[in-house]
PDB file of N, CA, C and O in Angstrom, chain B, residues numbered from 101:
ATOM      1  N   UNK B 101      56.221  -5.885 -26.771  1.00  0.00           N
ATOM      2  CA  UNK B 101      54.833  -5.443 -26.752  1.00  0.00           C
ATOM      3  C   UNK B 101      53.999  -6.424 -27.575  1.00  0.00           C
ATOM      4  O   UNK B 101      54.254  -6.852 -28.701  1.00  0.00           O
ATOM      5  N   UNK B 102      52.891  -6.713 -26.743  1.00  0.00           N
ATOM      6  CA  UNK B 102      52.562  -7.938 -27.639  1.00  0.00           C
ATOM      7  C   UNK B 102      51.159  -6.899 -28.911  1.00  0.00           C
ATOM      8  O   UNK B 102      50.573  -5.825 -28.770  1.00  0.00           O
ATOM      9  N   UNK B 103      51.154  -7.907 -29.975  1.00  0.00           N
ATOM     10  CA  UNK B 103      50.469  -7.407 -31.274  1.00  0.00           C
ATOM     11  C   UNK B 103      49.555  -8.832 -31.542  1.00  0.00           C
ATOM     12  O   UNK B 103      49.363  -9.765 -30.763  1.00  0.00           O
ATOM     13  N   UNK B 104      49.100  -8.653 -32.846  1.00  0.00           N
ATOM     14  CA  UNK B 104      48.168 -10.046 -32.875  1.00  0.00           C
ATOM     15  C   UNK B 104      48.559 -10.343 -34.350  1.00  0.00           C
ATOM     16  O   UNK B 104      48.874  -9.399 -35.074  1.00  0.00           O
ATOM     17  N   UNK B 105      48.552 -11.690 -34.850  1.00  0.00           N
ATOM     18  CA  UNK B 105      48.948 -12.301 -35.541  1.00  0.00           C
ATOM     19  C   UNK B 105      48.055 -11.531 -36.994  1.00  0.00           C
ATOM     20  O   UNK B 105      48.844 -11.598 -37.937  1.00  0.00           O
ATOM     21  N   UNK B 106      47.391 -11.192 -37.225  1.00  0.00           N
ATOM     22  CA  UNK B 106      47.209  -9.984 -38.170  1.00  0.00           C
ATOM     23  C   UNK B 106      48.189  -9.360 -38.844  1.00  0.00           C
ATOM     24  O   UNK B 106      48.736  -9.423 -39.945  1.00  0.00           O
ATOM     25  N   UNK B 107      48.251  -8.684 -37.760  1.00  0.00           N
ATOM     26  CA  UNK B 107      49.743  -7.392 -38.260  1.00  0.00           C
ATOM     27  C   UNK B 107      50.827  -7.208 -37.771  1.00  0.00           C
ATOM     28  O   UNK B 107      51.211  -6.091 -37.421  1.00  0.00           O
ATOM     29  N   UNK B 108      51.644  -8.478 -37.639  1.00  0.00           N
ATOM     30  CA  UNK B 108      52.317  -8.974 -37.344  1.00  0.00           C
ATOM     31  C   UNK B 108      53.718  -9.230 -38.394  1.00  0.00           C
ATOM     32  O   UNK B 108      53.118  -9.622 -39.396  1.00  0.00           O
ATOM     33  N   UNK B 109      54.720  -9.244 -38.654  1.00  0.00           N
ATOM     34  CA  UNK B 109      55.400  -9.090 -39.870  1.00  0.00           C
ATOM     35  C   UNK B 109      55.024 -10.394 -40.303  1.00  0.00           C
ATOM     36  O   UNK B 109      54.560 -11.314 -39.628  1.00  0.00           O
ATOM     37  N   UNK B 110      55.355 -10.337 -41.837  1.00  0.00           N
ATOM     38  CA  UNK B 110      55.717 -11.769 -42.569  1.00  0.00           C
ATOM     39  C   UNK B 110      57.084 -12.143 -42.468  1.00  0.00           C
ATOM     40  O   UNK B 110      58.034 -11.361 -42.483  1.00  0.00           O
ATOM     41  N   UNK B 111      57.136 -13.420 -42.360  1.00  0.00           N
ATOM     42  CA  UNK B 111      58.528 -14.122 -42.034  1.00  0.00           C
ATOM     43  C   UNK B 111      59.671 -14.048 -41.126  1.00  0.00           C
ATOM     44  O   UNK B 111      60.856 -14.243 -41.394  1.00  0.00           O
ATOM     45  N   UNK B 112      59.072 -13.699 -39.881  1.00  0.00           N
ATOM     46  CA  UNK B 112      59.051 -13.311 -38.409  1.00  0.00           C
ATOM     47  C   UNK B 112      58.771 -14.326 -37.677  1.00  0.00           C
ATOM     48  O   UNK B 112      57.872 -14.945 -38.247  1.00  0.00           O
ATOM     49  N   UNK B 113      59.020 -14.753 -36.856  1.00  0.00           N
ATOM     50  CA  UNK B 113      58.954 -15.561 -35.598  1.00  0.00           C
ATOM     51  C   UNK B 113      58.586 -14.959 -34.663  1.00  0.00           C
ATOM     52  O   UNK B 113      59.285 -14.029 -34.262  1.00  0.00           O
ATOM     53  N   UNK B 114      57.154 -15.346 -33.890  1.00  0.00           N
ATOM     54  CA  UNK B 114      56.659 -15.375 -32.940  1.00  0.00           C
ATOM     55  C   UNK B 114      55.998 -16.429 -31.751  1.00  0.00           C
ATOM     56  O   UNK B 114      55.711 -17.599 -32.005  1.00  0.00           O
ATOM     57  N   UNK B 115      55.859 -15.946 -30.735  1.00  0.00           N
ATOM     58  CA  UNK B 115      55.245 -16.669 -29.844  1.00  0.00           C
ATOM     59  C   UNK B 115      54.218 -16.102 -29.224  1.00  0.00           C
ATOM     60  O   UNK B 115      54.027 -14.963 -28.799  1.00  0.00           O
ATOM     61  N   UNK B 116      53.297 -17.521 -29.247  1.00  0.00           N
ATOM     62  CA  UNK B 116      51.292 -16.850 -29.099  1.00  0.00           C
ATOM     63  C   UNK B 116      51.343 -16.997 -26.973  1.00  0.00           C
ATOM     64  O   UNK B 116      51.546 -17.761 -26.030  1.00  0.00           O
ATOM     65  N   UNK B 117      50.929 -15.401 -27.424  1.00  0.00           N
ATOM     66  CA  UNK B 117      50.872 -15.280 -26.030  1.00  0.00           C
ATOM     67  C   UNK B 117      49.135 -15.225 -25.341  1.00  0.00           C
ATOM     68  O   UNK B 117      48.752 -15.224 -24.171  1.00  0.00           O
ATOM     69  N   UNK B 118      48.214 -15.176 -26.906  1.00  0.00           N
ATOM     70  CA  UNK B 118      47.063 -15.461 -25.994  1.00  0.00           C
ATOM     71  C   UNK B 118      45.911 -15.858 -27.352  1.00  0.00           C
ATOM     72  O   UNK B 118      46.018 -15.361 -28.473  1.00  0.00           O
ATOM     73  N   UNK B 119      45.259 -16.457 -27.108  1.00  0.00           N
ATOM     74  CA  UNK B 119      44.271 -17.625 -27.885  1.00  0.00           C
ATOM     75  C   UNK B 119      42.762 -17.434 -27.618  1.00  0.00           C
ATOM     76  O   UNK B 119      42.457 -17.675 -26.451  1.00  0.00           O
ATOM     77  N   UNK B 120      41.911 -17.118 -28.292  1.00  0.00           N
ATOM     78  CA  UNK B 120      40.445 -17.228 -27.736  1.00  0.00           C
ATOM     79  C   UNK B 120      40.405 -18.773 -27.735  1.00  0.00           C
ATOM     80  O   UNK B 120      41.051 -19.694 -28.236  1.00  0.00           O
ATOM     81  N   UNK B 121      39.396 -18.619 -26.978  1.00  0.00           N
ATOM     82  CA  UNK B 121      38.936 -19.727 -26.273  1.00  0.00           C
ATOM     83  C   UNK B 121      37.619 -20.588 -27.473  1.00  0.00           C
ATOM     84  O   UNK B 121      36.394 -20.623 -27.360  1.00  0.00           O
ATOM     85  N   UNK B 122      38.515 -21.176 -28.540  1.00  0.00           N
ATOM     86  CA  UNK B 122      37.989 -21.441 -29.675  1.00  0.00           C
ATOM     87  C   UNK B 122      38.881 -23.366 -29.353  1.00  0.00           C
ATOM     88  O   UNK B 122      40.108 -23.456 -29.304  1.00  0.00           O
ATOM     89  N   UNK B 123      38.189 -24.309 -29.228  1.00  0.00           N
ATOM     90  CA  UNK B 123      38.392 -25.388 -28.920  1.00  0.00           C
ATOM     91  C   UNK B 123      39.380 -25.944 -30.008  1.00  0.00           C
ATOM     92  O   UNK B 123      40.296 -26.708 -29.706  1.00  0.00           O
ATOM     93  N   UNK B 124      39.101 -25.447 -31.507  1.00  0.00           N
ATOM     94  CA  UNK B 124      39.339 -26.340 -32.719  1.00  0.00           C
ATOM     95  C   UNK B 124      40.863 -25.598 -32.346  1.00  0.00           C
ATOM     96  O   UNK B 124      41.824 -26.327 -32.103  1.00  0.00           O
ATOM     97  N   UNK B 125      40.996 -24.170 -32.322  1.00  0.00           N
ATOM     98  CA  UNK B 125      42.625 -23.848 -32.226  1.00  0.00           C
ATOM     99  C   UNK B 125      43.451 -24.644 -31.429  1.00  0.00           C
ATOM    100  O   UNK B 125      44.450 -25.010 -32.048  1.00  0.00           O
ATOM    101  N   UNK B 126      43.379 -25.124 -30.045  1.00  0.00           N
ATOM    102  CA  UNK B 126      43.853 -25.837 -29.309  1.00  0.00           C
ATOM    103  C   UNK B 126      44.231 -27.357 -29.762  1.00  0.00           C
ATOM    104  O   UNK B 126      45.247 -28.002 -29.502  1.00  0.00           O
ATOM    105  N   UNK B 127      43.286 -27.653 -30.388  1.00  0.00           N
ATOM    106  CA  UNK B 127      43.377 -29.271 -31.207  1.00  0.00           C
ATOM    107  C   UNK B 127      44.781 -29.169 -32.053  1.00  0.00           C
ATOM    108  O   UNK B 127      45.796 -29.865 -32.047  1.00  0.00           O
ATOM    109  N   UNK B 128      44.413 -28.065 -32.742  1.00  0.00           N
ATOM    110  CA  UNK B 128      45.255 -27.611 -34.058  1.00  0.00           C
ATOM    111  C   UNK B 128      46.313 -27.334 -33.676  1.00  0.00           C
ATOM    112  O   UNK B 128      47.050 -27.077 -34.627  1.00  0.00           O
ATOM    113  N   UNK B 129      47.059 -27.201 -32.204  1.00  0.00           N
ATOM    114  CA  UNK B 129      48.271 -27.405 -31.522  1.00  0.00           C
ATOM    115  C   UNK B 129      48.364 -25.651 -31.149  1.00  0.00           C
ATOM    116  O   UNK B 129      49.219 -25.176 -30.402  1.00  0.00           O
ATOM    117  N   UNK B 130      47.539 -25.037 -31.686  1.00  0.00           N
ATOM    118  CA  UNK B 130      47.482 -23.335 -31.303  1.00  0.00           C
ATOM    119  C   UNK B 130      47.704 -22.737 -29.909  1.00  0.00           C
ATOM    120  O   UNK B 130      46.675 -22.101 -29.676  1.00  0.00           O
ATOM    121  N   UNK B 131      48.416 -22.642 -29.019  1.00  0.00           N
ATOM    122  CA  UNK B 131      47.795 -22.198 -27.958  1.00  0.00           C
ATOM    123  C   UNK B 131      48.934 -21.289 -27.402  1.00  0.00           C
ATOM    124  O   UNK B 131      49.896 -21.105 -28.148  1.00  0.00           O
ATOM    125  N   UNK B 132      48.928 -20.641 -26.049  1.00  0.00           N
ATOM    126  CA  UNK B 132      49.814 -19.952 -25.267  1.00  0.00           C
ATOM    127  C   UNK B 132      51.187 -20.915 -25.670  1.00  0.00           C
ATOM    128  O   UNK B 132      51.101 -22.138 -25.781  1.00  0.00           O
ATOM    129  N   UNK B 133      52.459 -20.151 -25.869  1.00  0.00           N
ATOM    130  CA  UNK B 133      53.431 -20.270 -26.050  1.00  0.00           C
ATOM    131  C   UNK B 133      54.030 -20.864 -27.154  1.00  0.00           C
ATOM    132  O   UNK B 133      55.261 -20.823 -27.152  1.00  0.00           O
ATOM    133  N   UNK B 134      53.380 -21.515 -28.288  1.00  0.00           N
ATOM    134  CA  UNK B 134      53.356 -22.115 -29.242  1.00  0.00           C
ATOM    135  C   UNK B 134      54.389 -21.567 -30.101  1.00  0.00           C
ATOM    136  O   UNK B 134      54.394 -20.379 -29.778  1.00  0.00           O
ATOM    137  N   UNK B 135      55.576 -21.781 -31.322  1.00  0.00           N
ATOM    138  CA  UNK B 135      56.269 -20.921 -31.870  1.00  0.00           C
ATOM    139  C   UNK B 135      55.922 -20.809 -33.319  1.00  0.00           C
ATOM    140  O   UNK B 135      56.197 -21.686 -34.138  1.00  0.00           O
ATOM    141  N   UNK B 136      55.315 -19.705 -33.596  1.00  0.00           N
ATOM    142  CA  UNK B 136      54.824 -19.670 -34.900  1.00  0.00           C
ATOM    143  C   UNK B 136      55.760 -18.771 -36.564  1.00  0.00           C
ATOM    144  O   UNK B 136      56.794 -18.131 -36.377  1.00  0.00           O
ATOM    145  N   UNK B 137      55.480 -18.838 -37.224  1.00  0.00           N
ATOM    146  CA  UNK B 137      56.253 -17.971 -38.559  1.00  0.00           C
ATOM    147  C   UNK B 137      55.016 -17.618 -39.124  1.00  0.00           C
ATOM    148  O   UNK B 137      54.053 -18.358 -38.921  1.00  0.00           O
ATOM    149  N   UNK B 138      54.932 -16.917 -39.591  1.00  0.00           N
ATOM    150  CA  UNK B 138      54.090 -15.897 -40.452  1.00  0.00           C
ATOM    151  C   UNK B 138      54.094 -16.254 -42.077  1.00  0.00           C
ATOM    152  O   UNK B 138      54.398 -15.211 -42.654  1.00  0.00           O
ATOM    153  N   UNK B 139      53.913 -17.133 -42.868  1.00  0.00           N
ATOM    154  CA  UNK B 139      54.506 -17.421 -43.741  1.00  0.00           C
ATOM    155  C   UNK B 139      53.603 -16.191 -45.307  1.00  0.00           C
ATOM    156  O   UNK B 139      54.003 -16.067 -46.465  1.00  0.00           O
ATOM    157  N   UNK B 140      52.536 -15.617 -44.723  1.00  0.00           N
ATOM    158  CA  UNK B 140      51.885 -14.897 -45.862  1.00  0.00           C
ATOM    159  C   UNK B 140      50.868 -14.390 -45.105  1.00  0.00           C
ATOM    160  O   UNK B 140      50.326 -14.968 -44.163  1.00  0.00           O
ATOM    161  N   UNK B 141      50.645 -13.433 -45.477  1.00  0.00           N
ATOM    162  CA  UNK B 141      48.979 -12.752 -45.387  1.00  0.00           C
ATOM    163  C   UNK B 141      47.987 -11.945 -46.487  1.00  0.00           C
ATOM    164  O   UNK B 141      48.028 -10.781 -46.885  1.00  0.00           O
ATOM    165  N   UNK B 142      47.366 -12.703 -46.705  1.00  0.00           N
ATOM    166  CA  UNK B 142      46.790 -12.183 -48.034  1.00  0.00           C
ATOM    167  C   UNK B 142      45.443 -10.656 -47.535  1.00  0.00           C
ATOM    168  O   UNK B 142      44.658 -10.354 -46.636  1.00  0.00           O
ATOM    169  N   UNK B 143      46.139  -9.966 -49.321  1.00  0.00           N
ATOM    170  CA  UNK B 143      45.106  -8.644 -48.886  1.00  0.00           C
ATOM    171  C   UNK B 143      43.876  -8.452 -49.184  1.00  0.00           C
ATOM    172  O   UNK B 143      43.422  -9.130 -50.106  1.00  0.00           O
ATOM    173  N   UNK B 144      43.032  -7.527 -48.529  1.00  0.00           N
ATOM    174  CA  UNK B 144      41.564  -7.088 -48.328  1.00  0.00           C
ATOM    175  C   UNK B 144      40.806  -8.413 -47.369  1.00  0.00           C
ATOM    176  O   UNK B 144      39.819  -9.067 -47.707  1.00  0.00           O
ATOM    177  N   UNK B 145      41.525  -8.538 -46.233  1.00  0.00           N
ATOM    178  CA  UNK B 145      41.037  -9.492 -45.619  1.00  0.00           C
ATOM    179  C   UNK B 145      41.263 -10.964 -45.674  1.00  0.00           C
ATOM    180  O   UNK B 145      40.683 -11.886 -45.101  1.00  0.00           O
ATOM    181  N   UNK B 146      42.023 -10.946 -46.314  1.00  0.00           N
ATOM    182  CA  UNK B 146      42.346 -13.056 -46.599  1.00  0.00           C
ATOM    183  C   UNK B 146      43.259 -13.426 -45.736  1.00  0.00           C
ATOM    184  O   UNK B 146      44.084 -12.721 -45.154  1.00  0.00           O
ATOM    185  N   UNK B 147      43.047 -14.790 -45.661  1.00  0.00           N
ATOM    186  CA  UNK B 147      43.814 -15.375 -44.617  1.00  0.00           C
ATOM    187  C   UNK B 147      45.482 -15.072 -44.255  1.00  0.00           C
ATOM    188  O   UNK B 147      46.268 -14.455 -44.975  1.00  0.00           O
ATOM    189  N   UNK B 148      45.756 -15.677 -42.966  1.00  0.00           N
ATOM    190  CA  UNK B 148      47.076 -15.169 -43.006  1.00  0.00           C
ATOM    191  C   UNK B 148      47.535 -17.198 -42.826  1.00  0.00           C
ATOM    192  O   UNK B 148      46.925 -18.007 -42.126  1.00  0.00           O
ATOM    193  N   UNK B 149      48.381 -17.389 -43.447  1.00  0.00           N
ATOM    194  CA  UNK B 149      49.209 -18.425 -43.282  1.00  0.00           C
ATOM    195  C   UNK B 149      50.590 -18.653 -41.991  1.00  0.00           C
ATOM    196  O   UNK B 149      51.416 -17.794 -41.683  1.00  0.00           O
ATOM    197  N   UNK B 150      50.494 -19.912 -41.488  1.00  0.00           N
ATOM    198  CA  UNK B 150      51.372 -19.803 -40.199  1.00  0.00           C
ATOM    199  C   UNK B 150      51.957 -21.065 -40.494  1.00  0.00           C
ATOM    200  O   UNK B 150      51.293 -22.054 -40.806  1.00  0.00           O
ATOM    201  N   UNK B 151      53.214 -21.038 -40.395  1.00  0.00           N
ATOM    202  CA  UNK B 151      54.128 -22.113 -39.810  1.00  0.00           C
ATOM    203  C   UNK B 151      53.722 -22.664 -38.580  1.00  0.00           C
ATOM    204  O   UNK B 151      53.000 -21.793 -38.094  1.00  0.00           O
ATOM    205  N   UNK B 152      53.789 -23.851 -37.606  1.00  0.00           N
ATOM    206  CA  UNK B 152      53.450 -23.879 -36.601  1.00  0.00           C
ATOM    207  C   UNK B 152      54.229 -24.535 -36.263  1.00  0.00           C
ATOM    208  O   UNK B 152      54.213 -25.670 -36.739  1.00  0.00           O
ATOM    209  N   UNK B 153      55.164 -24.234 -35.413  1.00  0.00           N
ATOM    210  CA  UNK B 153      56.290 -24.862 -34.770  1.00  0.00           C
ATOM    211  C   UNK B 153      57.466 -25.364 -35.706  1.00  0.00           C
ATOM    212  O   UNK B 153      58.029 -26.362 -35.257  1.00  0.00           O
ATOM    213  N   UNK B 154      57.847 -24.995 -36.642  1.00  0.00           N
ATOM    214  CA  UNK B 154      58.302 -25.596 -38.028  1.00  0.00           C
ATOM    215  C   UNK B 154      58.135 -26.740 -38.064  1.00  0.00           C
ATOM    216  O   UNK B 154      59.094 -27.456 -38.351  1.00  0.00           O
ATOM    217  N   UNK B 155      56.652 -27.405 -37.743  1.00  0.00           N
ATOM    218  CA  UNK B 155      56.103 -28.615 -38.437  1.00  0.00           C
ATOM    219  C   UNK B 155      55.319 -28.729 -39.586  1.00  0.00           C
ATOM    220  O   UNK B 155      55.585 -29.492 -40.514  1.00  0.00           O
ATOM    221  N   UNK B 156      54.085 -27.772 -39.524  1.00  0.00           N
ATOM    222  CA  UNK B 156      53.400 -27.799 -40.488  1.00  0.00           C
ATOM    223  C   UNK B 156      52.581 -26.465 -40.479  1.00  0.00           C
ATOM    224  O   UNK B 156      52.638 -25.760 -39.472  1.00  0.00           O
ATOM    225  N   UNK B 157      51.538 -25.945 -41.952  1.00  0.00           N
ATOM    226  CA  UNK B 157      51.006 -24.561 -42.149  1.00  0.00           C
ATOM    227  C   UNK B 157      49.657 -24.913 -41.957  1.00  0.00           C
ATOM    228  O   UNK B 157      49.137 -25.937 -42.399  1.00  0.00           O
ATOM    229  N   UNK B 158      49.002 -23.883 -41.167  1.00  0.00           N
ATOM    230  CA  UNK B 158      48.439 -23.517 -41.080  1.00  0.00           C
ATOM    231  C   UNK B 158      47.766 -22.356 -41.193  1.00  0.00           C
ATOM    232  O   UNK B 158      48.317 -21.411 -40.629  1.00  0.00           O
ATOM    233  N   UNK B 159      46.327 -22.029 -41.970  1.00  0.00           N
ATOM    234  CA  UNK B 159      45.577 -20.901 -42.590  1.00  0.00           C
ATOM    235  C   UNK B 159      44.482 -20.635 -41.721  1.00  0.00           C
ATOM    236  O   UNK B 159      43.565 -21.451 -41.803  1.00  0.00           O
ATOM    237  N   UNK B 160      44.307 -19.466 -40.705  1.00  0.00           N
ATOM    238  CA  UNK B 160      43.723 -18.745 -40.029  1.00  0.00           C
ATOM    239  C   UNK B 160      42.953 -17.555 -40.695  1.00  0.00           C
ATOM    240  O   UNK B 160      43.749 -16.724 -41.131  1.00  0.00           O
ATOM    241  N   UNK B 161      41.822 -17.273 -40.875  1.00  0.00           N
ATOM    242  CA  UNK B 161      40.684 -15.969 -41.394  1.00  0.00           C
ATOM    243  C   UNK B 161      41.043 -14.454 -40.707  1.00  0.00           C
ATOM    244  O   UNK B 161      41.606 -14.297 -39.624  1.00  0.00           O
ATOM    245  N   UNK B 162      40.711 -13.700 -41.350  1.00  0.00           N
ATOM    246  CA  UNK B 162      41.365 -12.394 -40.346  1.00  0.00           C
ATOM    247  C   UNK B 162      40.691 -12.069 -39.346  1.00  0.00           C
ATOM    248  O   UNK B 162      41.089 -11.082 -38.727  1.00  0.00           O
ATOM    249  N   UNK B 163      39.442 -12.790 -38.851  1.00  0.00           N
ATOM    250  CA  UNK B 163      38.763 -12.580 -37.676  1.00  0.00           C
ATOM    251  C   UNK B 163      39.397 -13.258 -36.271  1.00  0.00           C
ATOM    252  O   UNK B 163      39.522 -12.764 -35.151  1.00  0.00           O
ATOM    253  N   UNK B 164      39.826 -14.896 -36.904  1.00  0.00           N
ATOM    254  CA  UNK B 164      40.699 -15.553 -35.840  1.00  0.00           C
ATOM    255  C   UNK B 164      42.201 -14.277 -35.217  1.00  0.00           C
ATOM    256  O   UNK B 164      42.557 -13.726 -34.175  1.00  0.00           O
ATOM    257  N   UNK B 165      42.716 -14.389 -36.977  1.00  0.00           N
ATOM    258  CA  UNK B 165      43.721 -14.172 -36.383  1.00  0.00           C
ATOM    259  C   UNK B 165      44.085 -12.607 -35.533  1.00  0.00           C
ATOM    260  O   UNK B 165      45.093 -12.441 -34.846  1.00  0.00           O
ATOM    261  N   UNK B 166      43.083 -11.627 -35.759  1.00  0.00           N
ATOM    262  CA  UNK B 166      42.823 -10.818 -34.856  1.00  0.00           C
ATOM    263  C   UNK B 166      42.574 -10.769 -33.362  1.00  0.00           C
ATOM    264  O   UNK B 166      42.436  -9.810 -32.602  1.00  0.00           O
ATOM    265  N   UNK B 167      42.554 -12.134 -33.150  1.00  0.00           N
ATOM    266  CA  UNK B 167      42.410 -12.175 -31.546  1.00  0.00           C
ATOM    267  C   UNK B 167      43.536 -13.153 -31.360  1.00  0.00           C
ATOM    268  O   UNK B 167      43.224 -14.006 -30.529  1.00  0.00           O
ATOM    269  N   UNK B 168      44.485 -13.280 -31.749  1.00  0.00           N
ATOM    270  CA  UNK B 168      45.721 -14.120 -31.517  1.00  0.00           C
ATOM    271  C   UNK B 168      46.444 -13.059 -30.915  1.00  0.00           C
ATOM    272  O   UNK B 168      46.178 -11.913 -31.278  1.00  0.00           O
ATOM    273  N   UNK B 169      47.421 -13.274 -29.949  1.00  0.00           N
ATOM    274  CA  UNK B 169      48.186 -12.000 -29.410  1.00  0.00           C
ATOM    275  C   UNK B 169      49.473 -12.946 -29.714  1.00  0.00           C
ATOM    276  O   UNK B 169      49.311 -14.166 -29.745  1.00  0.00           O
ATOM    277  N   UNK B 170      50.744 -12.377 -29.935  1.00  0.00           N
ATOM    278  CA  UNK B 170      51.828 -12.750 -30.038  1.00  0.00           C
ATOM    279  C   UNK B 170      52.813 -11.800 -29.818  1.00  0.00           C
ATOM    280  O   UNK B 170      52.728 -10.616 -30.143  1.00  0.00           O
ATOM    281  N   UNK B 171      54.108 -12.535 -29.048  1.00  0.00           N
ATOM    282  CA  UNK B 171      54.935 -11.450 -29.713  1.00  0.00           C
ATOM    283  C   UNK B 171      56.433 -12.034 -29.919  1.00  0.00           C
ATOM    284  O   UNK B 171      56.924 -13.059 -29.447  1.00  0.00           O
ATOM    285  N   UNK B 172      57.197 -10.723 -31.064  1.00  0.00           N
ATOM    286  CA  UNK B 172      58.345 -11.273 -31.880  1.00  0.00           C
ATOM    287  C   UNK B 172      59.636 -11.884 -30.717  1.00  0.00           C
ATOM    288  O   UNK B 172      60.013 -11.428 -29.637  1.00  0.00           O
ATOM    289  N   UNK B 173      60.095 -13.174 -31.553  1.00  0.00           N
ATOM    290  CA  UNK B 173      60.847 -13.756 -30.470  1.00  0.00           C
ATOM    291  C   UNK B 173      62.330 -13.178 -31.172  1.00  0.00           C
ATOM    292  O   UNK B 173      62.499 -13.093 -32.388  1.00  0.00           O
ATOM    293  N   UNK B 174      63.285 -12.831 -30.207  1.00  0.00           N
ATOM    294  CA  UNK B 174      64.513 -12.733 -30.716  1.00  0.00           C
ATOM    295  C   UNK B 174      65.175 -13.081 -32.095  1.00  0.00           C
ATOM    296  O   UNK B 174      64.541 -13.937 -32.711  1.00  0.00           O
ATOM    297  N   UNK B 175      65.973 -12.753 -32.541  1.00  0.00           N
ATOM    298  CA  UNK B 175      66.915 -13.829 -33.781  1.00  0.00           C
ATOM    299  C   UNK B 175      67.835 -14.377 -33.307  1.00  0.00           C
ATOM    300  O   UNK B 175      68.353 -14.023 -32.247  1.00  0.00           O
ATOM    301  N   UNK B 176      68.103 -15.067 -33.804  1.00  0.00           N
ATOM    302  CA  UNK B 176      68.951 -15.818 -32.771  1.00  0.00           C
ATOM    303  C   UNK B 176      70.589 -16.712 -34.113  1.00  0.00           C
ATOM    304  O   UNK B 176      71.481 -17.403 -33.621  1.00  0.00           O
TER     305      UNK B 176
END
């Protein structure tokens, strides 16, 4: 069931199954199918931190990341 990178666990592996149509995310390597980690989410609204592909982190606002859809990939 897909959820959005919000409320999403910490230190979980997911895959973004849907992206607003925000140009800079796409640059930023963000998009449909991408494999992300959750590395923190800070409270009363602060950013949530992402692994992105286990290359590098990236810090998303809780407005972005509310429209990120993802969902948890297996363990493997």
């Amino acid at each position: 069931m897909p959820i959005n990178l919000y409320v999403a666990d910490k230190k979980s592996r997911f895959q973004v199954t849907s992206v607003p149509n925000i140009g800079l995310l796409e640059s930023m390597g963000l998009r449909s199918g991408t494999h992300v980690t959750i590395q923190n989410r800070y409270a009363l609204g602060g950013p949530v931190i992402l692994r992105v592909e286990d290359a590098y982190d990236l810090a998303l606002g809780k407005d972005i990341a509310l429209q990120i859809g993802v969902e948890q990939v297996a363990a493997s």
